[in-house]
C-alpha positions in Angstrom: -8.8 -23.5 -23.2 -8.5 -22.8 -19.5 -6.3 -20.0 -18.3 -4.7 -18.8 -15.3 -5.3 -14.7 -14.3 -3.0 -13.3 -11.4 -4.8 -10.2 -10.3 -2.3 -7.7 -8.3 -4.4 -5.5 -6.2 -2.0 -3.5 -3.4 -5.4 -3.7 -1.1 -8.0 -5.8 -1.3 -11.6 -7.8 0.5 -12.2 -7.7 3.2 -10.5 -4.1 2.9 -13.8 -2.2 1.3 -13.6 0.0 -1.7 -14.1 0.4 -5.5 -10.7 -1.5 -6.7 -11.0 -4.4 -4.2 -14.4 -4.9 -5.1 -13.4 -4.2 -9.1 -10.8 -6.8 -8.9 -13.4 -9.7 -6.8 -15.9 -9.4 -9.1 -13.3 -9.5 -12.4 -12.0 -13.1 -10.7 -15.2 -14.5 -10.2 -16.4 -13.4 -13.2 -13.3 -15.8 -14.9 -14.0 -18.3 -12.1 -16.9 -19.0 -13.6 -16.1 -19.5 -17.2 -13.2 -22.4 -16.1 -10.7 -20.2 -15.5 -8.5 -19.8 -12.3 -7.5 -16.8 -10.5 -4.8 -15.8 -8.2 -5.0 -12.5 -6.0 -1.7 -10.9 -5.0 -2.3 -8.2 -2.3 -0.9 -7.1 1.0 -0.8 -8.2 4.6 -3.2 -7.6 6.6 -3.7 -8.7 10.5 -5.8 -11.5 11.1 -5.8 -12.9 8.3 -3.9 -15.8 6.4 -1.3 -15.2 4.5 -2.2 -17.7 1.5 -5.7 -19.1 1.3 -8.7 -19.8 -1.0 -11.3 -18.3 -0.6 -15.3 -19.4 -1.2 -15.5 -18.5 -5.2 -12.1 -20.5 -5.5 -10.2 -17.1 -5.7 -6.4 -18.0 -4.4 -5.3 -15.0 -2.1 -1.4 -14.7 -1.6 -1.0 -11.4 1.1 2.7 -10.6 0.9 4.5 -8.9 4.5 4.0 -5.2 4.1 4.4 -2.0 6.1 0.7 0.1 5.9 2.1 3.6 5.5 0.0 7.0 5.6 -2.7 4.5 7.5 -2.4 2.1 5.4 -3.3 4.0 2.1 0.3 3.3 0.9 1.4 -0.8 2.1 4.8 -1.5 1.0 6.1 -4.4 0.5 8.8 -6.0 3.2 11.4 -7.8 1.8 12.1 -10.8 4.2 12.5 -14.6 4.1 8.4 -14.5 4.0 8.2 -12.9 1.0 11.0 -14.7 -1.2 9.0 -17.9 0.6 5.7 -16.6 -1.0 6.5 -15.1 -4.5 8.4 -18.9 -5.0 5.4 -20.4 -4.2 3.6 -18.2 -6.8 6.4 -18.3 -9.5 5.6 -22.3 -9.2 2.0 -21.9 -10.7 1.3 -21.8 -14.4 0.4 -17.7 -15.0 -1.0 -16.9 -18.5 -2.1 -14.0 -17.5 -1.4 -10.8 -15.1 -3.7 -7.6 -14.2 -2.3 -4.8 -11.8 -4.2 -2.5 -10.4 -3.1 1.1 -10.3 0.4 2.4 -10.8 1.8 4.0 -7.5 1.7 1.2 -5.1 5.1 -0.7 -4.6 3.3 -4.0 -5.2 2.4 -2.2 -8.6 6.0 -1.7 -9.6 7.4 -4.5 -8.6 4.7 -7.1 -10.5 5.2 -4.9 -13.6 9.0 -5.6 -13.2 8.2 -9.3 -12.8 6.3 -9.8 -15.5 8.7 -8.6 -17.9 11.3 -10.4 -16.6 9.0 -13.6 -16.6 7.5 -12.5 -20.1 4.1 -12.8 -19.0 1.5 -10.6 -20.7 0.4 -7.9 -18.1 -2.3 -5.2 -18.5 -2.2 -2.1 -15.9 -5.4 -0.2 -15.2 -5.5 3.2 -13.9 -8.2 3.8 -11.2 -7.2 7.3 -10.4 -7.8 10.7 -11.7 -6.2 13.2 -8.8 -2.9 13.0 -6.6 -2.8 11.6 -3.9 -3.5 13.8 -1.1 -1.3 14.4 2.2 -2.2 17.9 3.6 1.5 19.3 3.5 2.5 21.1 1.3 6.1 19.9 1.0 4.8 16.0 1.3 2.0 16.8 -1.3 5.4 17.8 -3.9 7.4 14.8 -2.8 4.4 12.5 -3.6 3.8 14.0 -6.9 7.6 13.1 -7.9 7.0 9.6 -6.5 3.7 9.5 -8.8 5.6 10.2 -11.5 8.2 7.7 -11.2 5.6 5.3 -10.5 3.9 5.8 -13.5 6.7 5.6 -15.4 8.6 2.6 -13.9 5.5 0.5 -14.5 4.7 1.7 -17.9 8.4 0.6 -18.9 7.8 -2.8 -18.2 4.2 -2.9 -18.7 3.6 -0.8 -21.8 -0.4 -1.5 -22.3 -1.9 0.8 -19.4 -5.8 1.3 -19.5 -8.3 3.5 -17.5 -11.1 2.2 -15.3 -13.1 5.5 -16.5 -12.5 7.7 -19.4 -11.0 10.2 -16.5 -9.0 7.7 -15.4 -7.7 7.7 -19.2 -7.0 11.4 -19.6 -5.2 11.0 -16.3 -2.7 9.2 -17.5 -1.4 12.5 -19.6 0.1 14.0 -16.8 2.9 11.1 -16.9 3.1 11.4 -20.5 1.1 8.1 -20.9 -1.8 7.1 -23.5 -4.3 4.6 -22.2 -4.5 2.1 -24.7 -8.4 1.8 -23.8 -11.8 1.4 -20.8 -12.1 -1.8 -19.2 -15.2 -0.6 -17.0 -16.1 -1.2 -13.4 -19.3 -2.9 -14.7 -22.1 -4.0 -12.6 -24.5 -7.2 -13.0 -28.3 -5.5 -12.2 -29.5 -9.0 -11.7 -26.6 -9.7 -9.1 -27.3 -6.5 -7.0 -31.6 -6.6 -7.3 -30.3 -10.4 -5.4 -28.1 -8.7 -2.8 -29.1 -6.0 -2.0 -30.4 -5.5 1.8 -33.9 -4.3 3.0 -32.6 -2.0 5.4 -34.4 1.1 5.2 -31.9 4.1 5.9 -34.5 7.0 6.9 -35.8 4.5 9.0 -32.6 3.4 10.6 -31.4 6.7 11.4 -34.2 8.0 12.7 -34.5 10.5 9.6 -38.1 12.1 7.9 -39.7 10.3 5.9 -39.2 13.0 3.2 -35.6 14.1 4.0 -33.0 14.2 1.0 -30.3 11.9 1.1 -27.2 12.4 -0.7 -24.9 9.5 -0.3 -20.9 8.9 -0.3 -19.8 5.6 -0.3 -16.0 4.8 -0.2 -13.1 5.0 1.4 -13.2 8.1 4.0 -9.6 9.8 2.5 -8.7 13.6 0.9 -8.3 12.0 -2.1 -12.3 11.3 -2.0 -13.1 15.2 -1.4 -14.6 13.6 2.3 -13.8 17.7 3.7 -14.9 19.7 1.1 -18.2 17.2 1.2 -19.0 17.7 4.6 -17.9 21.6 4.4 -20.1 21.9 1.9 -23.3 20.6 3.9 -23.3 23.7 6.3 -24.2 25.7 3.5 -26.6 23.2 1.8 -28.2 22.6 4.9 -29.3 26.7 5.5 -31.1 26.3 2.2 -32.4 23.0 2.5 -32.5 21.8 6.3 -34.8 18.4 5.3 -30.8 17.4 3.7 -29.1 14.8 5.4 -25.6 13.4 4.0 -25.0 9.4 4.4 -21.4 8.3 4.7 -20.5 4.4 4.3 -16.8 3.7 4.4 -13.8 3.8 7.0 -10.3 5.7 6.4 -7.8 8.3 7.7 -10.4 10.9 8.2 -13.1 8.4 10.1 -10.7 9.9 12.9 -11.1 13.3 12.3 -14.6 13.5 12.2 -16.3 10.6 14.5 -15.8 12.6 17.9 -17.1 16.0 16.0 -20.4 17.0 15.4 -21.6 18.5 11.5 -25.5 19.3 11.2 -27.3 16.7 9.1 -23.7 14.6 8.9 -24.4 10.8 9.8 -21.4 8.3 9.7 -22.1 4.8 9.1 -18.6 3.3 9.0 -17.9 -0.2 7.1 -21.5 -1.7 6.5 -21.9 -4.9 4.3 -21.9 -4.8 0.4 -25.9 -5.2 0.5 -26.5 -2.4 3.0 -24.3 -0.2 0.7 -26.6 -1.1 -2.0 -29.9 -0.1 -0.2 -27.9 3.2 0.3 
């Protein structure tokens, strides 16, 4: 029997990075069977605010604020939103998965579902706090985790980890993961996708140079500074190392107008150019 999944995913494509892409290929995945899913996300300029998109994934983006650059939407409660969850409320959900615990979008889902008495799942992709660089910021937000973690796991008890670090995480709020649901990868797909871009060639690099590679969002939470720090002193001992970056964030600011020996950004590429990386 067909179901219906609503995925709640605070950010998500074309916004690049490992939940977005965790939570597309989870709904195509039930796409495919017969089922039907539903992403609930936030706004983001541009872009519709309810569509469908080309694997018959139904998008609603709710009005939100993109605090700390984004890293932290919250959602803003106007006429468009009430107009939008009532829209939502109106379709037949069997089924919910949120994503993550500390987004407002996180919270308030988990509160719906229980009030709705809709069977809801949380996964945990996280295994650090969040990271702001002040030292009386970096306390606040570690009270706010906490909550967070503990609002949603009030109203959605079953809480899971996308890693088995993202499980012992989940101890710090007092909280056992009641299993792994994997960010698992189809070899087939990505042998089909990926990109013949070669990146020593693109860049300009020797044909014998070690690459080490980061791909994700560029933020503190990422270790993006300690990574690039780190390539001063790997480069002394081994100057043929060069470090590839793909991704945008906070700290695509900091660094794009400075210069770090062997340091090469490549900002947002395409999902098959990050795979030939």
């Amino acid at each position: 029997m067909h179901k219906t999944f609503l995925f709640v995913s605070a950010q998500y494509l074309p916004t690049t990075g490992g939940v977005e892409r965790y939570t597309n290929n989870l709904a195509k995945k039930l796409i495919s069977q017969g089922h039907k899913a539903i992403v609930v996300t936030s706004a983001l300029a541009g872009l519709p605010v309810r569509e469908t998109d080309p694997d018959g994934i139904e998008i609603f983006r709710l009005p939100s604020w993109p605090l700390m650059g984004g890293r932290l939407p919250v959602l803003h409660l106007n006429q468009e939103l009430r107009r939008l969850t009532d829209e939502l409320w109106q379709m037949p959900i069997d089924y919910c998965v949120i994503n993550t615990y500390f987004y407002p979008l996180s919270m308030y889902f988990s509160w719906q579902m229980y009030r709705k008495k809709i069977p809801a799942i949380l996964i945990n992709h996280g295994s650090a706090w969040l990271m702001t660089g002040n030292p009386i910021l970096q306390f606040a937000g570690r009270v706010y985790e906490y909550i967070a973690a503990k609002l949603c796991h009030h109203y959605c008890p079953r809480f899971f980890g996308v890693s088995s670090a993202a499980e012992i995480w989940l101890k710090n709020f007092g909280i056992s993961a009641s299993g792994t649901v994997t960010n698992a990868i189809d070899p087939d797909q990505v042998l089909e996708e990926v990109s013949d871009i070669d990146w020593r060639k693109q860049l300009s690099l020797p044909e014998n140079a070690k690459i080490i590679a980061f791909v994700g969002r560029m933020i503190p939470e990422k270790g993006v500074d300690q990574l690039i720090a780190a390539m001063e002193y790997i480069r002394q001992v081994h100057p043929n190392t060069y470090l590839l970056m793909a991704g945008t964030g906070p700290l695509m600011n900091k660094y794009q107008y400075t210069h770090t020996d062997g340091v090469c950004l490549l900002g947002s590429q395409p999902y098959p150019n990050v795979l030939a990386l």
